[in-house]
Every structure is written in structure tokens, then in C-alpha cells.
N, C-alpha and C positions, 0 to 999 in steps of 0.2 A: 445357567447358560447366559452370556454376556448378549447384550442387546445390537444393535447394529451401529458402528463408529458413523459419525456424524462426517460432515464435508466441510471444508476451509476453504471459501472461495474470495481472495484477495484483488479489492479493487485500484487499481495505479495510472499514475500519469503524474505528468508536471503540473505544475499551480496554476489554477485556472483551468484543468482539463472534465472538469466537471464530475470527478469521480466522486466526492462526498455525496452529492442528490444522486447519482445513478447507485450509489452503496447503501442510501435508505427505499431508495425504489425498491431496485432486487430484492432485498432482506423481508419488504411487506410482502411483494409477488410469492418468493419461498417460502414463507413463516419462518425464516430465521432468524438467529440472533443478533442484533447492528451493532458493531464494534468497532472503534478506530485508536489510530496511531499515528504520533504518542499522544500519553494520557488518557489512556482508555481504562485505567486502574487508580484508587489513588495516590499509592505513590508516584504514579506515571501523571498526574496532574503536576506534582513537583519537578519532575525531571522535564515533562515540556517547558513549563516555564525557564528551565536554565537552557532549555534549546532552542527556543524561538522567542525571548526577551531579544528587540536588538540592543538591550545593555550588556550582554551578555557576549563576547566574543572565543568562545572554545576554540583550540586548535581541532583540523580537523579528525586527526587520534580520538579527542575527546569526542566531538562530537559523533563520531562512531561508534565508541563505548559505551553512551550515555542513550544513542537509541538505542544500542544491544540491552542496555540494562532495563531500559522501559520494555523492550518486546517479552526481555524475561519473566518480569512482572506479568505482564499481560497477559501471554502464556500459561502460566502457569497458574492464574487467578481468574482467567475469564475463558480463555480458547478450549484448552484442554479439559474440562470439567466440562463444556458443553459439549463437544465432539466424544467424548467417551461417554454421555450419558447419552448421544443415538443426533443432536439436534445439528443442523445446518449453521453454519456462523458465517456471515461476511464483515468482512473488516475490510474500512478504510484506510489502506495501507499496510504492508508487512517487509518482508523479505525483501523484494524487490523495487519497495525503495530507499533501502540502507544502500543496496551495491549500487542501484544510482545517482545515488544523492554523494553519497560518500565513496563509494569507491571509482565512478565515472566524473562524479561533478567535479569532488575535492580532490581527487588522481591519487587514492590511495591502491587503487586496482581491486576489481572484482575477487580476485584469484585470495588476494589476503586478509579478505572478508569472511570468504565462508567458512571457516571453522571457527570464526567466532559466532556468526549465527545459528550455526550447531549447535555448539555449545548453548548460547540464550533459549533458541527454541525446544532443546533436548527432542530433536528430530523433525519435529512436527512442523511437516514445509505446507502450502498451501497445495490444495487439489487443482485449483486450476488458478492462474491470475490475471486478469482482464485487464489488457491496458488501452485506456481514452485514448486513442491519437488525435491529437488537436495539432494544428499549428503553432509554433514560438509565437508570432506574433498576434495571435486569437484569444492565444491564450495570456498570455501578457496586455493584452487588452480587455480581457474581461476582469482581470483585479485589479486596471486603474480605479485613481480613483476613492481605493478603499482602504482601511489600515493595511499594512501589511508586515508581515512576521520578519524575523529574521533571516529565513532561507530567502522567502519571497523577494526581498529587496538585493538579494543579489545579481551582480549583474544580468545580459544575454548572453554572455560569453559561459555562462555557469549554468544557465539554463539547458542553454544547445546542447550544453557536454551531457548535461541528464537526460536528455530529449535521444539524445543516440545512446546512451548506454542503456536506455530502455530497449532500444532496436537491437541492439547488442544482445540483450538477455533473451528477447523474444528468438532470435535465431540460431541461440546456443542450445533454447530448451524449449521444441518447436510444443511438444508434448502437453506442456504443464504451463502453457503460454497460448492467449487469443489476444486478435486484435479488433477494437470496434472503433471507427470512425465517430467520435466525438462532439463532432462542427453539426450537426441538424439536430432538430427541436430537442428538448427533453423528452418526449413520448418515444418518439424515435431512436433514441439512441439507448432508451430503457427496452425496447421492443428488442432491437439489435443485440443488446449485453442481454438477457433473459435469452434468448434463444443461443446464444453463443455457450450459455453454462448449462442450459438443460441439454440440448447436444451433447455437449461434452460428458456431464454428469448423469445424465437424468433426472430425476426430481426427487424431493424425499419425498422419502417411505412412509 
């Protein structure tokens, strides 16, 4: 008799929305496993680097592909193996920000995304996805200042567009979508995102 499938709980938001610390918060709170994207694999250490070098300029096709191909990786070497052996996994970043990033930011359209993400994830969507809402310019102001990646240093105008296609995704798939306010302390907003996924989920077993 098979054990009990584990949960995929995907943390999102724009750069600077502070999901990375709320995605190792959660992961301690749960006992789950902390995972992010890309490069959560090793060969996903090599594909971030050809995604976020800005020596690096992908069309955005590519740049589509190339997180499809890291999530496949990922998938299939770290998610899937935990979830089917019973455990909890949150990862920073999934699904939900290819069709923003890439299909709202770079206007390849949401719609001719998803069966490629099918495809990479071979099903496996997240249980619930938590998205940070910050401000554009809060958030744009907490990564001055600091290196930044190649996505990062794209315009406002590429932001915003990610910033609503997140709004976009949270009101197509009210379900398998929360929203936590972002902008107060870190305890706060760990308090906020923990109660928003055990709500939703319950707690493991």
C-alpha cells in the first residue's frame, strides 16, 4: 500500500517581493523540503547561468524553453521523488513564473505556454501558489543597490507586465491561487503565508 502523496506548495512574486526568505521560512515551519527555480538541480545550475548571465541575451522562445528545461530537470530529480515518497516541498518559484515572466512579461501569451509546461512537469502542478504582493516600486527598491540578474535589470515596463500577469493567473485559478500582502515585517508576512497554506492545505501528516 502506497504512502500518502506529499504537497507542492509554490512560492511567487516579482524581484524583490520577498518570496525567497518567506520560501525558507514556510519550508522550516512545515518540515518540508526547500527547493527553488532555476537551478535547483545540477544541471539547472548550468541552464540558470545561460538565464540570468546578462552576457547572455535568449530570445524570449528561448528563454521559455530553457526554464521549461530546468523545471524538467527539477521535476523529475528533486519534486517528484519527494512528493511521491509522502514529504511536503516548497519551492521558490514554478509554473507560475514561466507564464509570467515569459508569457505576460515577454507577450508570448499565457495560453501557449501551458502545454509546454505539461509537458516539462509531466503533470505535477503545485497544490497551492502563494503570491507576495508588493508594490513595483518597493519592490524595485529593495534590489537597488545590489547585483542584479538578468531578468532583474529589465525595465519597469517588463515588470508591471509580470506584476499583472500574476493578477491575471491569481483570477483565472481562484482555487490553486492566494494572495499574501508582502510590504510588513518578515514575521508578519511568514505568519500571513503559513496560515494562508495550512488553510488551504492542512499540515502534514
Amino acid at each position: 500500500m502506497s504512502g500518502p502523496a506529499g504537497r507542492l506548495v509554490a512560492l511567487e512574486g516579482i524581484d524583490g517581493s520577498g518570496k525567497s526568505t518567506q520560501a525558507t521560512i514556510l519550508a522550516q515551519r512545515l518540515g518540508a523540503l526547500l527547493t527553488y527555480e532555476p537551478g535547483g538541480t545540477e544541471l539547472g545550475v548550468a541552464i540558470r547561468a545561460l538565464l540570468l548571465d546578462p552576457e547572455h541575451r535568449p530570445s524570449a522562445r528561448a528563454e521559455a524553453l530553457l526554464m521549461a528545461a530546468d523545471r524538467a530537470q527539477h521535476v523529475h530529480e528533486v519534486i517528484e521523488p519527494a512528493l511521491a515518497a509522502g514529504r511536503w516541498v516548497v519551492t521558490d518559484r514554478y509554473c507560475g513564473s514561466t507564464l509570467a515572466y515569459q508569457g505576460f512579461g515577454r507577450g508570448l501569451g499565457a495560453p501557449s505556454l501551458h502545454g509546454v509546461l505539461e509537458f516539462a512537469t509531466a503533470g505535477v502542478a503545485a497544490d497551492l501558489s502563494v503570491l507576495l504582493e508588493v508594490p513595483l516600486e518597493l519592490a524595485r527598491a529593495r534590489t537597488a543597490g545590489s547585483w542584479r540578474d538578468r531578468l532583474e535589470r529589465d525595465d519597469d515596463d517588463f515588470h508591471a507586465r509580470v506584476a499583472a500577469g500574476y493578477q491575471e493567473l491569481v483570477r483565472s485559478d481562484p482555487d490553486r491561487w492566494v494572495v499574501v500582502d508582502g510590504t510588513a515585517d518578515v514575521e508578519t508576512v511568514a505568519d500571513a503565508v503559513h496560515a494562508a497554506v495550512v488553510g488551504r492545505l492542512g499540515r502534514p501528516g
